[in-house]
N, CA, C and O atoms as a MOPAC input file, in Angstrom:
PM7 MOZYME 1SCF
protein

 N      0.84900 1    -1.17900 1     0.00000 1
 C      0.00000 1     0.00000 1     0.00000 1
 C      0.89500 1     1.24200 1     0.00000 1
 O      1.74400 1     1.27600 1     0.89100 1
 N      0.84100 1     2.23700 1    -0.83200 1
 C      1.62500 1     3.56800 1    -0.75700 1
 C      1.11400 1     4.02500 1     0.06700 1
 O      0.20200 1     3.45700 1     0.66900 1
 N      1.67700 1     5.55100 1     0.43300 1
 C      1.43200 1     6.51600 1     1.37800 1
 C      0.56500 1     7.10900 1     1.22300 1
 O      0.17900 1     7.77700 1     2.18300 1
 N     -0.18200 1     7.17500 1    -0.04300 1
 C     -1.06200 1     8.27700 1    -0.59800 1
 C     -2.40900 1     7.53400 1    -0.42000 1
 O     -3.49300 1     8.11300 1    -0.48100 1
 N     -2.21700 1     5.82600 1    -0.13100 1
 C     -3.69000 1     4.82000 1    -0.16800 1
 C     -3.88000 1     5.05800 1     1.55000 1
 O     -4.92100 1     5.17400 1     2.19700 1
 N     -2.51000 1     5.08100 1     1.98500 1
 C     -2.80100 1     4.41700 1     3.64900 1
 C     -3.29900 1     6.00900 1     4.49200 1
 O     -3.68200 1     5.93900 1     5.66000 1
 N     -3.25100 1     7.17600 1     3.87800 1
 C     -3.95300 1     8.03100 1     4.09300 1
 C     -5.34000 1     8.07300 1     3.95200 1
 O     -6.05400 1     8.43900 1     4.88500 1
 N     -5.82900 1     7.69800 1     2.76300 1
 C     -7.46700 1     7.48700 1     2.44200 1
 C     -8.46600 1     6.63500 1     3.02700 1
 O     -9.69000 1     6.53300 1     2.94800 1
 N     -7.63400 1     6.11800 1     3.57600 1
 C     -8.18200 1     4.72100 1     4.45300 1
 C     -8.45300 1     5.28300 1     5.78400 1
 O     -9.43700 1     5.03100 1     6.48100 1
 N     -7.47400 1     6.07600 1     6.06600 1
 C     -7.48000 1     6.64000 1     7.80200 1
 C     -8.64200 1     7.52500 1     8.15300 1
 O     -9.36700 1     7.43700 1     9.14400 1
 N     -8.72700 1     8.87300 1     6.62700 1
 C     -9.96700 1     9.72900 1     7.49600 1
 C    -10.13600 1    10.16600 1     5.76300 1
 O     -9.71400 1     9.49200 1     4.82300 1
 N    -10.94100 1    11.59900 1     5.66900 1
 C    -11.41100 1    12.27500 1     4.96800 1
 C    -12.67200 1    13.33900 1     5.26900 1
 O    -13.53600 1    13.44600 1     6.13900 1
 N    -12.31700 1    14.01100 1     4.14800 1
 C    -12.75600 1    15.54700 1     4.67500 1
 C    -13.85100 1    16.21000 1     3.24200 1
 O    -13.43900 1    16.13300 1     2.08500 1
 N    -14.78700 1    16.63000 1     3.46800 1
 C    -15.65500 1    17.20300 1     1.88000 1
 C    -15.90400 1    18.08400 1     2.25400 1
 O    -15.85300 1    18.02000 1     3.48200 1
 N    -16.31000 1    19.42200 1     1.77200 1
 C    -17.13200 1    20.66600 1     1.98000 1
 C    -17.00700 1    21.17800 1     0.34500 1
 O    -16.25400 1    20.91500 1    -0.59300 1
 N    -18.39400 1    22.21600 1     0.60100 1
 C    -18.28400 1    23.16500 1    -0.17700 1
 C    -17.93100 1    24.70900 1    -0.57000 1
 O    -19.07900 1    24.85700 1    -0.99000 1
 N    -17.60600 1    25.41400 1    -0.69600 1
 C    -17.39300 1    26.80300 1    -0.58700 1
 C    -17.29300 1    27.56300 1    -2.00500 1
 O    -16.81000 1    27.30400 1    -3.10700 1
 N    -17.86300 1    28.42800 1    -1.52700 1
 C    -18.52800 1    29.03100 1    -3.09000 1
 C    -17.39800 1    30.32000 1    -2.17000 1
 O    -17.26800 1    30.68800 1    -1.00200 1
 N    -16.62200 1    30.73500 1    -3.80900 1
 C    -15.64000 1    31.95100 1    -3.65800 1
 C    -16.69400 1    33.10200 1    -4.10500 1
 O    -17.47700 1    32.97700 1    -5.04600 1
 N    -16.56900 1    34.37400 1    -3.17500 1
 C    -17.62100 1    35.11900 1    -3.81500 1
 C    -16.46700 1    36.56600 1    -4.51900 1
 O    -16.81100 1    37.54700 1    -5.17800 1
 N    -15.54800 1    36.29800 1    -4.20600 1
 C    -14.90300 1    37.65400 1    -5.09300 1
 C    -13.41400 1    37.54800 1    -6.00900 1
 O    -12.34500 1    37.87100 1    -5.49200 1
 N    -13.46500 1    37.29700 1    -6.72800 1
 C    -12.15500 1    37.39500 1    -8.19600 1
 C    -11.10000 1    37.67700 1    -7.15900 1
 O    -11.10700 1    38.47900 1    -6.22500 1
 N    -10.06900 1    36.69700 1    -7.61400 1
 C     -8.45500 1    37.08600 1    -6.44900 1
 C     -8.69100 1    37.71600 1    -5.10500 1
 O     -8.07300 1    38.69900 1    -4.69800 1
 N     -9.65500 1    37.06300 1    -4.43200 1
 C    -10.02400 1    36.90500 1    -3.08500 1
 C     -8.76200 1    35.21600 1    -2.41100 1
 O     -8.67200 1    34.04900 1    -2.79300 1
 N     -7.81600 1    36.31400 1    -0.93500 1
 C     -7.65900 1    35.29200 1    -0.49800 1
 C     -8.29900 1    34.25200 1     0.57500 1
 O     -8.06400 1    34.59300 1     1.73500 1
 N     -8.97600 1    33.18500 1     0.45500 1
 C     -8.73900 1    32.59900 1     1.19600 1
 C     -8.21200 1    31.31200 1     2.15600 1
 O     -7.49200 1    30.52100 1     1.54500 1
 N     -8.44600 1    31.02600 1     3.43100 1
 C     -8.05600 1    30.20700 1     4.41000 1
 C     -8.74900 1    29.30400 1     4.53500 1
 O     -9.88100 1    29.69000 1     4.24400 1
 N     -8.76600 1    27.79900 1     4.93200 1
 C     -9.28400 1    26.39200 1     5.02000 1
 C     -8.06200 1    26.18100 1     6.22100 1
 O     -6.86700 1    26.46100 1     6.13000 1
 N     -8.75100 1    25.63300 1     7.27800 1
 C     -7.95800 1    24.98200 1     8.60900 1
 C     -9.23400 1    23.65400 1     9.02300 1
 O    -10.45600 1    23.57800 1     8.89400 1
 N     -8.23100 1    22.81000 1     9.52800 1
 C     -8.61800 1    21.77300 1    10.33000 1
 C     -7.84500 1    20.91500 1    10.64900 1
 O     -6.89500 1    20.54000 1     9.96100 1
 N     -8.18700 1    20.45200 1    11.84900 1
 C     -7.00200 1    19.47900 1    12.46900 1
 C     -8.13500 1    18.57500 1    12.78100 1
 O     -9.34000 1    18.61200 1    13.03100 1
 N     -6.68500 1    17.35100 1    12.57300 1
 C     -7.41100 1    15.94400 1    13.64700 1
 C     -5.81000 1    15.73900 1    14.25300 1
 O     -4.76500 1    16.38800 1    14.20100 1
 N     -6.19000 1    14.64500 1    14.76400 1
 C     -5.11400 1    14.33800 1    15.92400 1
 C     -4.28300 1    13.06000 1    15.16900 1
 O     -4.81900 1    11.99400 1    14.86800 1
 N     -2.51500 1    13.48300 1    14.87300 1
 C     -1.91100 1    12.79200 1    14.24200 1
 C     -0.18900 1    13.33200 1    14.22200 1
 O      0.13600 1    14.51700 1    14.15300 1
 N      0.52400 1    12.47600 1    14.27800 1
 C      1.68100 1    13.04600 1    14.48100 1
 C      2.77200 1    13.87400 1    13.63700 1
 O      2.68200 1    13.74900 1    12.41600 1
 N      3.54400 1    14.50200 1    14.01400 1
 C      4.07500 1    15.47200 1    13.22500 1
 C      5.06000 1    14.98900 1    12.32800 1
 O      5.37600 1    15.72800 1    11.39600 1
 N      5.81500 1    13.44300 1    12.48500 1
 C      6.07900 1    12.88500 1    11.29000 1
 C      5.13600 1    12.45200 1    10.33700 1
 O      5.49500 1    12.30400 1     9.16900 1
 N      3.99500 1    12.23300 1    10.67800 1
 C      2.81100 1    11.46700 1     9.92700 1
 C      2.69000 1    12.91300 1     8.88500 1
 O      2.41500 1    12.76400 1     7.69500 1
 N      2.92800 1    14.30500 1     9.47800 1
 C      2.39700 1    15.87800 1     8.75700 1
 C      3.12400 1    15.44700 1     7.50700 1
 O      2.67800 1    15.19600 1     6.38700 1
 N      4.96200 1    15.41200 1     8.20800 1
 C      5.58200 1    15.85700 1     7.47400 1
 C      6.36900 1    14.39900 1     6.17100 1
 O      7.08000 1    14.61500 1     5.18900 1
 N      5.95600 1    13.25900 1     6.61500 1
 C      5.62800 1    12.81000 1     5.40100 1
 C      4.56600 1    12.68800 1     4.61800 1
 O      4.80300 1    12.06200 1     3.58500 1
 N      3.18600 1    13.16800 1     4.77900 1
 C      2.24700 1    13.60700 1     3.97400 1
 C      2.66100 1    14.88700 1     3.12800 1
 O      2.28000 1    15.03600 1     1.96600 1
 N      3.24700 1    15.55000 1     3.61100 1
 C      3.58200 1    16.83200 1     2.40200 1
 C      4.40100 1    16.41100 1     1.80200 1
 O      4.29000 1    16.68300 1     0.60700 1
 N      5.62300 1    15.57000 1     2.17700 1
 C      6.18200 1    14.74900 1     1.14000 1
 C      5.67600 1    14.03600 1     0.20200 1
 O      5.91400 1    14.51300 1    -0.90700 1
 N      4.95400 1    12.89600 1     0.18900 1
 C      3.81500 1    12.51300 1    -0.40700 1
 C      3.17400 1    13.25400 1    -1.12300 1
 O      2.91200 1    12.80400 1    -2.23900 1
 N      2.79800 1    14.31000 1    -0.86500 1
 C      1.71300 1    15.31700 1    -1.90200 1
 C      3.14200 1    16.51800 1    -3.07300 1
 O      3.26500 1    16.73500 1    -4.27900 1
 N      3.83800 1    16.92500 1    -1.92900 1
 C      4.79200 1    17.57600 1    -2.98600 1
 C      5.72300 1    16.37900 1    -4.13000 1
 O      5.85300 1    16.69400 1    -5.31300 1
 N      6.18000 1    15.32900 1    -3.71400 1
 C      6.43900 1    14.64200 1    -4.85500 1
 C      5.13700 1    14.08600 1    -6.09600 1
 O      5.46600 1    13.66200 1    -7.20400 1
 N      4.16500 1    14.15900 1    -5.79500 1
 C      2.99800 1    13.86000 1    -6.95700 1
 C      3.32300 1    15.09800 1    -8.13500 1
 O      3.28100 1    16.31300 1    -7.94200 1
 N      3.64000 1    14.41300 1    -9.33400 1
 C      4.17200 1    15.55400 1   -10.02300 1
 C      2.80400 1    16.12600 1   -10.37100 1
 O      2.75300 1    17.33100 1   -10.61500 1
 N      1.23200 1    15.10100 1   -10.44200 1
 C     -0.09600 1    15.54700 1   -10.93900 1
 C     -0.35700 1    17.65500 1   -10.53900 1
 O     -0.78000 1    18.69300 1   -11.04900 1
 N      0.44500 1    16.95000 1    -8.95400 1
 C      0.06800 1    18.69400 1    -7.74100 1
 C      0.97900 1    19.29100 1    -8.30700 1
 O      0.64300 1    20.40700 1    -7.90900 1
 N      1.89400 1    19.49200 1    -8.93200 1
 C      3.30100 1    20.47100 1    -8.91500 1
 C      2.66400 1    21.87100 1    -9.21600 1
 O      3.03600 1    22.87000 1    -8.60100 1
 N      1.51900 1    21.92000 1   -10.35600 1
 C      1.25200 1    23.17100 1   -10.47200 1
 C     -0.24000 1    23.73300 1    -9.55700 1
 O     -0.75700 1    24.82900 1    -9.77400 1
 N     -0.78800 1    22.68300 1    -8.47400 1
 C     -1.82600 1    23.43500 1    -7.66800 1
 C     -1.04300 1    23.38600 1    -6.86300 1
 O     -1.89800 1    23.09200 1    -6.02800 1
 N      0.12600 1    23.40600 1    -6.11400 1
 C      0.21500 1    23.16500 1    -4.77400 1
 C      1.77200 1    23.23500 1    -4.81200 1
 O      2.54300 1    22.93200 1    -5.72300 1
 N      2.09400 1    23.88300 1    -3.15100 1
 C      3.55200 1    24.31400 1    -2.78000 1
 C      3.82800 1    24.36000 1    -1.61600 1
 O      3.30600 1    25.32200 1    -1.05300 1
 N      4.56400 1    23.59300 1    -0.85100 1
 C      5.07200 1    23.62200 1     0.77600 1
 C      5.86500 1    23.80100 1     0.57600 1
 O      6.78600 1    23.35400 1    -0.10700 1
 N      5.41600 1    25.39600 1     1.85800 1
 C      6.71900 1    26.56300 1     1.83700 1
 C      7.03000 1    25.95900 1     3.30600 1
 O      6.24500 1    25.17000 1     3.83300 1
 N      8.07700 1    26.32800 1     3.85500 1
 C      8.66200 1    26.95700 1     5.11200 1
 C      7.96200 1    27.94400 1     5.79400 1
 O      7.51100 1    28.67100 1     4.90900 1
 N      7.65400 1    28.33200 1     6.77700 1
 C      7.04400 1    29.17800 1     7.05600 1
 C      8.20100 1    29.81300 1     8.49800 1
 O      8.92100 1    30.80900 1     8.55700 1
 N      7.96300 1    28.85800 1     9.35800 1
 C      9.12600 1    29.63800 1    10.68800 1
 C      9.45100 1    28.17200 1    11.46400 1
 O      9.13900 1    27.00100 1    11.24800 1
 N     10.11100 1    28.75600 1    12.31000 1
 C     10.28700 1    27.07400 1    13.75000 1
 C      9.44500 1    28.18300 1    14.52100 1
 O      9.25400 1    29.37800 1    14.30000 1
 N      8.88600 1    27.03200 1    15.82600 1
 C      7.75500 1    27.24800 1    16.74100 1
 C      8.72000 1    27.78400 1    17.48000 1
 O      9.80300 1    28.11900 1    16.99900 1
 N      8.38300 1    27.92100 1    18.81800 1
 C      9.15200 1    28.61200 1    20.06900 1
 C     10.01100 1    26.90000 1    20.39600 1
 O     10.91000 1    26.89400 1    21.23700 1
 N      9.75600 1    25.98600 1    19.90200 1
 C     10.30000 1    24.68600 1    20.59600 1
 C     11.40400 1    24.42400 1    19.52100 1
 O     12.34300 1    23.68700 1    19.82100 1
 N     11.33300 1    24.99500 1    18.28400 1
 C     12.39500 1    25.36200 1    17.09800 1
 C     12.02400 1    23.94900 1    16.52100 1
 O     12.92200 1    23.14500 1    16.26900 1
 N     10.29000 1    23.55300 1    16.24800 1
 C     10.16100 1    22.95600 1    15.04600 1
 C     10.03100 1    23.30200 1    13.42800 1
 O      9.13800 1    24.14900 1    13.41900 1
 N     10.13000 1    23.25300 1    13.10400 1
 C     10.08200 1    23.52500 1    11.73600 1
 C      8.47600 1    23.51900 1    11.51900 1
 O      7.77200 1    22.55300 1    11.81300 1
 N      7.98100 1    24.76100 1    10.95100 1
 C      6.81500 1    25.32400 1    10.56400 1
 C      6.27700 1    25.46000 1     9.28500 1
 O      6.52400 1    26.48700 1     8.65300 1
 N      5.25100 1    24.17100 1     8.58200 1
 C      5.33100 1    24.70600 1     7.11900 1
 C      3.70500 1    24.85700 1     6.69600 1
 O      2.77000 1    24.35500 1     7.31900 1
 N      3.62600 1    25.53500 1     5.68800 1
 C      1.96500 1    25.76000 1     5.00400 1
 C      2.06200 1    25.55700 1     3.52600 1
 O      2.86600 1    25.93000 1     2.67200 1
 N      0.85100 1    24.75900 1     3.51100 1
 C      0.62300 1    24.76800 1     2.23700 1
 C     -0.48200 1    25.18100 1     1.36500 1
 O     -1.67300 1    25.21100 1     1.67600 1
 N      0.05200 1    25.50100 1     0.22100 1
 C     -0.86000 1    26.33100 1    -1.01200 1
 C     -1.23600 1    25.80800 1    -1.81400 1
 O     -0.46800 1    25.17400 1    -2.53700 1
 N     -2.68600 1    25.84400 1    -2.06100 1
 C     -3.41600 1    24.99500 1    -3.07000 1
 C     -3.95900 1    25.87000 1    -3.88800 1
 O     -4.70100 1    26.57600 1    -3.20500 1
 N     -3.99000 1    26.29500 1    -5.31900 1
 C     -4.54200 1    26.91100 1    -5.89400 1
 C     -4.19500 1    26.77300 1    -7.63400 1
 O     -3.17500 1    26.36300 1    -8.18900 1
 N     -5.37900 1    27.24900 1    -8.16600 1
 C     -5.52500 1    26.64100 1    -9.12600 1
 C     -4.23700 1    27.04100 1   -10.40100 1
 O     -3.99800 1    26.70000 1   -11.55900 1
 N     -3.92700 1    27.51800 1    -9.86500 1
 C     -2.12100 1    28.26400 1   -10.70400 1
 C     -0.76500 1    28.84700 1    -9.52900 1
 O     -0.48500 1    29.97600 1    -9.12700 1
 N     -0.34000 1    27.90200 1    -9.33900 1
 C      0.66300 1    28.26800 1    -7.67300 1
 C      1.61900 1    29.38100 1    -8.56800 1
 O      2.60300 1    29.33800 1    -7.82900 1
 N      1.88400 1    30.03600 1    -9.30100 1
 C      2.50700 1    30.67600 1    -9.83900 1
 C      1.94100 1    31.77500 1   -10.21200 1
 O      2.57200 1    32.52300 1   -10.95900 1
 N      0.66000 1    32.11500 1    -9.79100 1
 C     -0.17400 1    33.35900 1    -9.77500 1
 C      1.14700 1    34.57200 1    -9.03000 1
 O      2.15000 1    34.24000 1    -8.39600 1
 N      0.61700 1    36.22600 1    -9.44500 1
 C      1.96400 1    37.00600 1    -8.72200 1
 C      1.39200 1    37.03200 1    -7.34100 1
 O      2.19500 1    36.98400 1    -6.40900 1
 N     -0.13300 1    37.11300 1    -7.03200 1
 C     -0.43900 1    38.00800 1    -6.12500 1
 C      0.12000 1    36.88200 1    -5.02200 1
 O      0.63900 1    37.24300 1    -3.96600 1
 N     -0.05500 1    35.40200 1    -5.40800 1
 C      0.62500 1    34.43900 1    -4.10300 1
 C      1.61300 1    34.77900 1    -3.57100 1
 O      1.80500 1    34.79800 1    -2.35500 1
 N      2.90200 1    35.31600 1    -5.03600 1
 C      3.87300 1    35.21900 1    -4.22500 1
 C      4.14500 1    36.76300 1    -3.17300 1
 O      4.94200 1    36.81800 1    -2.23600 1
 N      3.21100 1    37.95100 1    -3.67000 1
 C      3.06300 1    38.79700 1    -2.97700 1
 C      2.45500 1    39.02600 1    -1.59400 1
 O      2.61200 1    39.79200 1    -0.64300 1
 N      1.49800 1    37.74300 1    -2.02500 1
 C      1.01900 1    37.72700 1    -0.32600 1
 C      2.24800 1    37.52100 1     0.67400 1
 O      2.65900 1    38.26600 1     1.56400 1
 N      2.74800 1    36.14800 1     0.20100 1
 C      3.90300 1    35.60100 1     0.83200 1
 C      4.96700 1    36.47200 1     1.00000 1
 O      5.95300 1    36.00300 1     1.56900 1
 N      5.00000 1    37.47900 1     0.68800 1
 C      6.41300 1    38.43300 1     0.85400 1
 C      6.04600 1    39.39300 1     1.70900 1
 O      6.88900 1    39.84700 1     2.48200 1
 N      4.42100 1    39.97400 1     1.71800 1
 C      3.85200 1    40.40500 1     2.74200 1
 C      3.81600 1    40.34100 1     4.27400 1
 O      3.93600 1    41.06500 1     5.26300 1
 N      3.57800 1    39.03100 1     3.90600 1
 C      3.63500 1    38.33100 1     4.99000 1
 C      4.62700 1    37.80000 1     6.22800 1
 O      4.25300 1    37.58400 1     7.38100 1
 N      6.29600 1    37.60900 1     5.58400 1
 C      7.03100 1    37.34700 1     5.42900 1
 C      7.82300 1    37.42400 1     6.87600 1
 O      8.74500 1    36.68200 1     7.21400 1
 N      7.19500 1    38.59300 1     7.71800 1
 C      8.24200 1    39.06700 1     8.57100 1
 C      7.46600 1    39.32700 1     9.71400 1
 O      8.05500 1    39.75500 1    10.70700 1
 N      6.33900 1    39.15900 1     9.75100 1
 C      5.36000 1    39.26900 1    10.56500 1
 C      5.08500 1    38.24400 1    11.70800 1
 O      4.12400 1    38.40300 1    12.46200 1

């Protein structure tokens, strides 16, 4: 079983959301309870799928106060849009 089956098996998630404004950003959060190697080979898993290369990008973001390594990821329908990477530079130092 790959990594990408033994995930589908464990949980899953559906909603809908209707975008109501042209290059509107937004946010999607949710947690379940699972460990932080389990995170960080799932983004492995999803960033090697070459299918995602162009919806999707795990950045770096910061280490916590415990100096873990902090990352987010971007799903969107062109990861190479400018205003992403402007958000992200915005954002950057904050």
């Amino acid at each position: 079983m790959s990594g990408a089956d033994a995930y589908k098996k464990l949980n899953s998630l559906q909603f809908e959301y209707k975008f109501e404004y042209d290059n509107d950003i937004v946010f999607f959060a949710h947690f379940m309870p699972y460990t932080y190697t389990d995170l960080i080979n799932y983004l492995c898993t999803l960033q090697a799928d070459e299918k995602l290369k162009n919806l999707m990008r795990v950045d770096y973001i910061c280490n916590t106060l415990g100096k873990t390594p902090m990352y987010g990821l971007t799903i969107t329908n062109n990861i190479e849009k400018e205003y992403v990477n402007q958000f992200k530079e915005m954002y950057k130092w904050r």
